[in-house]
Structures are given as structure tokens and as C-alpha cells.
C-alpha positions as CSV (number, residue, x, y, z in Angstrom):
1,X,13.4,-109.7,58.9
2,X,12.5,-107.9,61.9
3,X,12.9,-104.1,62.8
4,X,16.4,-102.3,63.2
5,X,16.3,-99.7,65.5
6,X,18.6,-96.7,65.1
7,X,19.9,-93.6,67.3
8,X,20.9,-90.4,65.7
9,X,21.5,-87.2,67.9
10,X,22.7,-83.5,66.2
11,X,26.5,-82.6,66.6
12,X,25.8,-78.9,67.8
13,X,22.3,-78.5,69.7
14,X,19.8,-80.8,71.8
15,X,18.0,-83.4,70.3
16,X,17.2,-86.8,69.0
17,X,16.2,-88.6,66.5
18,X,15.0,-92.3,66.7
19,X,14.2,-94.9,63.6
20,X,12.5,-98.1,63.3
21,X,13.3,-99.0,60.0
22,X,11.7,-102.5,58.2
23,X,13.6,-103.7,55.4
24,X,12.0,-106.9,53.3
25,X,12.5,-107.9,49.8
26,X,9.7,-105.9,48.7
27,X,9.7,-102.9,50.8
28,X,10.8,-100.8,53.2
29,X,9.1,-98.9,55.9
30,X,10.8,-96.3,57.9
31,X,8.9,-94.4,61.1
32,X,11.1,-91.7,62.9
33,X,10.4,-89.5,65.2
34,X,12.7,-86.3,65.5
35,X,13.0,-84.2,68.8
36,X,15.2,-80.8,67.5
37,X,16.4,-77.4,68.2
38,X,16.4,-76.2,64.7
39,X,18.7,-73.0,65.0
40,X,17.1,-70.6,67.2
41,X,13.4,-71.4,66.9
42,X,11.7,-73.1,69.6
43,X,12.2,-77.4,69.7
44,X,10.4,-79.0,66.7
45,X,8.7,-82.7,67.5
46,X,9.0,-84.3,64.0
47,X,7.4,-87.3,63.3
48,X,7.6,-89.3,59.4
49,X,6.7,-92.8,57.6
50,X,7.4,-93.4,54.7
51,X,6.8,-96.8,52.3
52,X,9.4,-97.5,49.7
53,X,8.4,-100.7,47.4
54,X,12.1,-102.8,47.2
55,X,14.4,-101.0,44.9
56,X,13.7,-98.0,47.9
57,X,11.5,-95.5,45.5
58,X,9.2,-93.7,47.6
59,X,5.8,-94.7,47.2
60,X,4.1,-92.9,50.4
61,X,5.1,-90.0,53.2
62,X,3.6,-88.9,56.0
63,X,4.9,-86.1,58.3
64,X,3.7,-84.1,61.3
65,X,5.8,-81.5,62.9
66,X,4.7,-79.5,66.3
67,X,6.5,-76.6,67.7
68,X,4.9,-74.4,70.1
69,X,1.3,-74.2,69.4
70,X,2.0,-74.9,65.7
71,X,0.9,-78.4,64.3
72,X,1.9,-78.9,60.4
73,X,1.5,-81.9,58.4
74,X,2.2,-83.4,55.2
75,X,0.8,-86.2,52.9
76,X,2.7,-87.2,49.7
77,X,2.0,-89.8,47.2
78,X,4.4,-91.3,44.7
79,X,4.2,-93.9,41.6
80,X,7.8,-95.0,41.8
81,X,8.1,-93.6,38.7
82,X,8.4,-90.0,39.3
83,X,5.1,-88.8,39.4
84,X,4.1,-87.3,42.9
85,X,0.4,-86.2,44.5
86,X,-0.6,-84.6,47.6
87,X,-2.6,-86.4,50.4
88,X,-6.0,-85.9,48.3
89,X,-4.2,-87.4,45.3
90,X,-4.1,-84.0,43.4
91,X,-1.1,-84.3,41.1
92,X,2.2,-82.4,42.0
93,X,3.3,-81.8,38.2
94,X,5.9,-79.4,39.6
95,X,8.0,-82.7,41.4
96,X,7.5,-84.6,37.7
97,X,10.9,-87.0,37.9
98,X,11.5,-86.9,41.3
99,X,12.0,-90.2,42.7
100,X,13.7,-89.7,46.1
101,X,13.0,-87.7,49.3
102,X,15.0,-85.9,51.4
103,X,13.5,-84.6,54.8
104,X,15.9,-82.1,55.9
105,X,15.5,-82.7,59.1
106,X,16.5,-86.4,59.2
107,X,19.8,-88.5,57.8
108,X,17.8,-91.4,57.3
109,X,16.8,-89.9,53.6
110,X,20.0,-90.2,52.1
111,X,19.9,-93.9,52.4
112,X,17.2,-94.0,49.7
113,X,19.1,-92.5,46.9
114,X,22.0,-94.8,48.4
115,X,20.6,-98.0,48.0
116,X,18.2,-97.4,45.0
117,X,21.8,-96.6,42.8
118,X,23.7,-99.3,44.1
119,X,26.9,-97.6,43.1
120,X,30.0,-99.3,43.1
121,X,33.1,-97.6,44.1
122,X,34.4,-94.6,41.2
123,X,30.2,-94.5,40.3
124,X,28.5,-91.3,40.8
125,X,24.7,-90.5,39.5
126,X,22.8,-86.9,39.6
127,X,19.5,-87.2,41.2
128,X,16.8,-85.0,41.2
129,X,14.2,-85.1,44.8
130,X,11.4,-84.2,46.5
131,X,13.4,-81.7,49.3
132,X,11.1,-81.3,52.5
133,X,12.4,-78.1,54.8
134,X,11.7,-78.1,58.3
135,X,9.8,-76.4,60.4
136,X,7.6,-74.9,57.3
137,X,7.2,-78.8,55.7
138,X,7.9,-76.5,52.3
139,X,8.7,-78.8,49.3
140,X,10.5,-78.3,46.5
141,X,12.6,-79.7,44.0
142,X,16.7,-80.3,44.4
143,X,19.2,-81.6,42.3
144,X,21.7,-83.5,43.9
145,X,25.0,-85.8,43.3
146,X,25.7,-89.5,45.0
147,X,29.5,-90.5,44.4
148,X,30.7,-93.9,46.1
149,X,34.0,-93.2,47.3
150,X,34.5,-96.5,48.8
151,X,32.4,-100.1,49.5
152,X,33.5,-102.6,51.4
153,X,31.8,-105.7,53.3
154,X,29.6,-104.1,55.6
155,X,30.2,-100.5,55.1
156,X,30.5,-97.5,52.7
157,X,31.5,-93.9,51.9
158,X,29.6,-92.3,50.0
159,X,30.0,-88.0,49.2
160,X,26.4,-86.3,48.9
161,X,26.5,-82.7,46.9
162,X,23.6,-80.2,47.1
163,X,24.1,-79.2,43.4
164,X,22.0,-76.1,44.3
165,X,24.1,-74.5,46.9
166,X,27.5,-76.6,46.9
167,X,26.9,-78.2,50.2
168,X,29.4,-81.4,50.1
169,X,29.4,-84.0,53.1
170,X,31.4,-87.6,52.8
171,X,28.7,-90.1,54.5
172,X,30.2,-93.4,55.9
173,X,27.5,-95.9,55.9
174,X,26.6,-99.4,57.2
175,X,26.0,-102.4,55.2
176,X,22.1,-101.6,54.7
177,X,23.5,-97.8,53.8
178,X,22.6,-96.1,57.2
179,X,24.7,-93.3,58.3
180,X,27.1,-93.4,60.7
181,X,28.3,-90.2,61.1
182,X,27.0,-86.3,58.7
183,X,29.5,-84.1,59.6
184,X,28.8,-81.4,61.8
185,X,25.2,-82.2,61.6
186,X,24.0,-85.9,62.9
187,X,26.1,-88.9,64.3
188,X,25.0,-92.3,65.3
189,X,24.9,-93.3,69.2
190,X,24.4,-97.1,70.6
191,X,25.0,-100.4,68.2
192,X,22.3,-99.1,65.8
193,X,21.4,-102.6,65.0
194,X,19.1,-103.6,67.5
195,X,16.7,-106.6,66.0
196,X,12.7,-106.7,67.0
């Protein structure tokens, strides 16, 4: 299969996000590149890859972030498994059982959890992940809830809660469980489904 590139811009400031996203059996590779006004602070330039093996657990992530003179970066390394290490492969005891990601910046991440579960329609699973913030790239651990509301050929809903701080969002999603539209945050522009 070839590369689908998608188009996501935010619902209340300037920006852009773009993903060329490779789905095969055995893996998937995702490499976006993020151009934000994150509240007030000056534009952030976000770029991230990561590797999934073919059940979409997270075995590598990369991310670089620039705003102003400020360059950050990130390395993580996971087993699949829910063990995680940092770019040196120093264990990260502290993200123990974590097998998702979610960069906060981006709505790509919620397709993990999405198509690891495979839910069917009245399922909902608790998930704990690996929560990247932007600008500061600080990681920490979030417990979170995946509910499929509905599934049907070629799209889904699906509600995401932040069990932490009772944020709730319902997420329609397309047939390989990209998001259409995050309320009041991201919504998809163009077909989305562009072939390379």
C-alpha cells in the first residue's frame, strides 16, 4: 500500500498540520509535521515519526519542536509491551504499562488506541499512555477511556475521555480510524485520502 496523505488545520488559531501516514500488515509509519499557535506563545514548528509494528503499539518516536530560538527534541523507545526507554535506551520505569501515545499537539494519536482495541459498537476499554505536552515535549503518564459509539462501513464514532481532568470529545473517524473532525480543536480539510 502506498502513503495516504492527510490535512488537519486548528478550529480557533493559525496553523497546519500535515501527515504521511504508511499503513502495511506489519506496521505503520506516521511522519507529521505541525505548524501551530499554541495559545499565546509564539508559533511552534512540530515535527514527529513514529513506528507502530501492526496491531499499532508504538515501537519508536521521534519529535522536534522549534519555537523562537528554542529547539527541543525527543527520542522514545518502546517494546510493544509496555516497557518504554529514552533515546539512549535508559529505561523509563515510570511509563511501565503504557502502550499508546498521545502527542498533544496532533489528532493523529488517537488513532492508535483506536485501531489497536478494535472495538465494536457498545465496547469501551481504559487505557493508560505515554502523554507528550507541547511546547515543553514533558511526558507523563494519562489514563484515558475509548468507547465506540457507532461503526459502520467506512467510518466511526468513537468518544475519547481524559480520565484525569474530564475532558470528553466524540471523534468521527474514517475507515483506517483517522479523524475527521475534534471538536473545537482540529478538523480535516481536502479528501484526506490522497494515494502515493
Amino acid at each position: 500500500m502506498g502513503a495516504r496523505h492527510v490535512f488537519w488545520e486548528p478550529s480557533s488559531e493559525a496553523g497546519l498540520e500535515h501527515l504521511r501516514l504508511e499503513l502495511h500488515h506489519d506496521r505503520l509509519v506516521a511522519d507529521g509535521l505541525i505548524l501551530r499557535q499554541v495559545r499565546q506563545d509564539a508559533p511552534v514548528r512540530l515535527w514527529y515519526r513514529l513506528r507502530c509494528d501492526g496491531s499499532a503499539c508504538v515501537r519508536g518516536a521521534q519529535l522536534r519542536l522549534w519555537q523562537e530560538d528554542a529547539e527541543r527534541h525527543l527520542d522514545l523507545q518502546a517494546d510493544g509491551a509496555g516497557r518504554w526507554a529514552d533515546g539512549a535506551g535508559t529505561a523509563l520505569t515510570d511509563l511501565d504499562g503504557c502502550i499508546d501515545l498521545d502527542i498533544a499537539a496532533t489528532p493523529f494519536t488517537n488513532t492508535l488506541p483506536i485501531r489497536r482495541l478494535g472495538l465494536r459498537p457498545g465496547g469501551a476499554a481504559d487505557v493508560e499512555v505515554v502523554y507528550i505536552a507541547v511546547p515543553d515535549l514533558r511526558v507523563s503518564r494519562v489514563r484515558q477511556r475509548y468507547s465506540c459509539l457507532r461503526a459502520e462501513k467506512g467510518c466511526g464514532v468513537y468518544l475519547y475521555e481524559n480520565l484525569q481532568n474530564g475532558f470528553r470529545a466524540e471523534l468521527p473517524v474514517d475507515a483506517d480510524g483517522l479523524v475527521l473532525d475534534y471538536p473545537e480543536q482540529w478538523r480535516r480539510r481536502g479528501p484526506g485520502g490522497a494515494t502515493t
